[in-house]
Steps between C-alpha positions, in 0.01 A plus 500: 500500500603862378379770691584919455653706736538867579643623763420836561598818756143623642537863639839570311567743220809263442655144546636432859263712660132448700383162519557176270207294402522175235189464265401221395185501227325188471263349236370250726535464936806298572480304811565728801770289623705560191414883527626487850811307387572785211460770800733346707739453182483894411549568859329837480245688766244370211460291180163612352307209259200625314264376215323670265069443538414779262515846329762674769375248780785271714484260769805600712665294754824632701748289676763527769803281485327317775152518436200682313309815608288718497565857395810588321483849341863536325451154307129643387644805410830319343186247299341780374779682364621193320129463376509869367847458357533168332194331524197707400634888427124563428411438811453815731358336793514152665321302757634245670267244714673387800496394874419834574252604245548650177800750495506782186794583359532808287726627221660872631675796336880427481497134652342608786211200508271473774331237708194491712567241840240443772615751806552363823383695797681417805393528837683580835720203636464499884854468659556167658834321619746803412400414160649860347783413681571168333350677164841730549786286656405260226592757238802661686280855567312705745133326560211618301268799650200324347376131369222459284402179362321440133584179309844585618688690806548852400761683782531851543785722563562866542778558272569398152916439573370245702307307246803512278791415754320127568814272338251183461226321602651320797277238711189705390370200378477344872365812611191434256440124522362497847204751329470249207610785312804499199520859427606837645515862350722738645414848481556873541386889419726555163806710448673628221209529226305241648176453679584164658754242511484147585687171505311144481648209652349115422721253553280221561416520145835520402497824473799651752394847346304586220614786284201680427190355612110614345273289763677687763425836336150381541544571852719783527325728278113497640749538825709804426224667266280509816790583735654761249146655357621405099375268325789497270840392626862468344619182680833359545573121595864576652645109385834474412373509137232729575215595298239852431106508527225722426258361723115605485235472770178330366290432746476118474807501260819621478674566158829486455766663218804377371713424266688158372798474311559167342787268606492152337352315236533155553325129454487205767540178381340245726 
C-alpha cells in the first residue's frame, strides 16, 4: 500500500517555524491501528487522516503518537491548506465532520486561512492539595495565581517572562494523572505586541510540548477576551519553535488565523 504525505508548518510563514502536522488523505478508512502505527512513525504532535465524502466535505481524524483525539486545530488548519493548495484550489471553504462536530475552514487574504473550533469555557478549579504548587515546581517556576479547568488545565500567571522562562514540561504529567487529566495550558497577560502568551504541555500523549496548539486557543481566547474586554487578540504560543494567532471570540466558537508553509512531500509505503 502507497499512501501521500505532506507534512506541513501550521501557523508559520516559513519552514522550521509553528507547529508540524503530517497529512495523510485517504480514499478509503484504513484500520485505526495502522493510522496509529503511521502517527507514531512520523512522531509529530499530530498526523491528520481524512477522506473525501463530497463537494468540499472531509471526515477528519487526528492522531497523537500515542493515541487519537479529539480536537486538533493546527492539523485542521494544516488539512485545509493542503486542500486549498493541491487538492481542490476551487475550493474556498471546507467542512470537516469530526469528533467534535463539523469544523469550517476558510480560504484568507495572503495565506491567512481560518478555522472555526468549538470554544471551551472553563470554570474555576478549587485549590486542593497545594495543587498550584505542584502545577509550578513541576515546571521549574513560581505557582500559578489562578487554575481553571475546561477539557484541559489552563494556569495563570502574572507576568508574561514567566510563561516564557519554563525550560520544559517536567513531571507535569504526574501532576495531571491523579485528575484523569493529560493536558495543561500555561498562561499569561502578553508583552511585546501580544495580547497573551501561553505554553501547552501533554506528555501523556506524547506530546512533551506542543508548538502551537488551536484546541487550547479554544480556551484561552473566550478567557482573555472576557478578562481583557476584546474580542480580538494577537496571541503568541512562546514554544521553542513558537508560532502567531489572530484569535476571534465567537460566542460558541472560536476562529483561528494562520498561516502554513509547506515542508515535505512525501509517500509511505506500507
Amino acid at each position: 500500500m502507497k499512501l501521500k504525505l505532506w507534512q506541513i508548518d501550521a501557523f508559520a510563514n516559513k519552514p522550521f517555524e509553528g507547529n508540524p502536522a503530517a497529512i495523510v488523505p485517504l480514499d478509503t478508512w484504513i484500520d485505526a491501528t495502522l493510522m496509529q502505527k503511521i502517527a507514531g512513525e512520523n512522531n509529530l504532535a499530530e498526523t491528520a487522516f481524512f477522506v473525501r465524502t463530497g463537494a468540499g466535505k472531509y471526515d477528519l481524524r487526528w492522531f497523537t503518537p500515542e493515541s487519537e483525539v479529539d480536537l486538533c486545530g493546527h492539523a485542521t488548519l494544516a488539512s485545509a491548506w493542503l486542500i486549498f493548495e493541491k487538492i481542490d484550489p476551487s475550493l474556498n471553504l471546507v467542512a470537516f465532520e469530526t469528533r467534535s462536530g463539523t469544523l469550517v475552514g476558510e480560504r484568507g487574504a495572503n495565506g491567512m486561512n481560518t478555522m472555526s473550533l468549538p470554544s471551551d469555557p472553563v470554570i474555576p478549579y478549587e485549590e486542593q492539595n497545594g495543587f498550584a504548587k505542584q502545577i509550578g515546581d513541576a515546571l521549574g517556576i513560581v505557582p500559578p495565581s489562578e487554575i481553571y479547568k475546561g477539557h484541559y488545565i489552563l494556569a495563570v500567571w502574572d507576568n508574561a517572562k514567566t510563561i516564557r522562562a519554563i525550560g520544559d514540561c517536567g513531571n507535569i504529567a504526574g501532576v495531571l494523572r491523579p485528575l484523569d487529566l493529560w493536558g495543561l495550558i500555561a498562561t499569561a497577560p502578553g508583552d511585546q505586541r501580544y495580547d497573551i502568551v501561553s505554553r501547552f504541555f501533554a506528555p501523556d500523549k506524547g506530546v512533551p510540548e506542543d508548538p502551537v496548539t488551536g484546541s487550547a486557543h479554544c480556551a484561552l481566547v473566550p478567557f482573555w477576551a472576557k478578562r481583557l474586554g476584546k474580542n480580538t487578540l494577537k496571541a503568541r504560543q512562546a514554544s521553542p519553535r513558537g508560532g502567531d494567532l489572530i484569535c476571534t471570540n465567537d460566542g460558541a466558537r472560536t476562529i483561528l488565523a494562520g498561516p502554513c508553509a509547506l515542508y515535505l512531500t512525501g509517500e509511505i509505503e506500507i
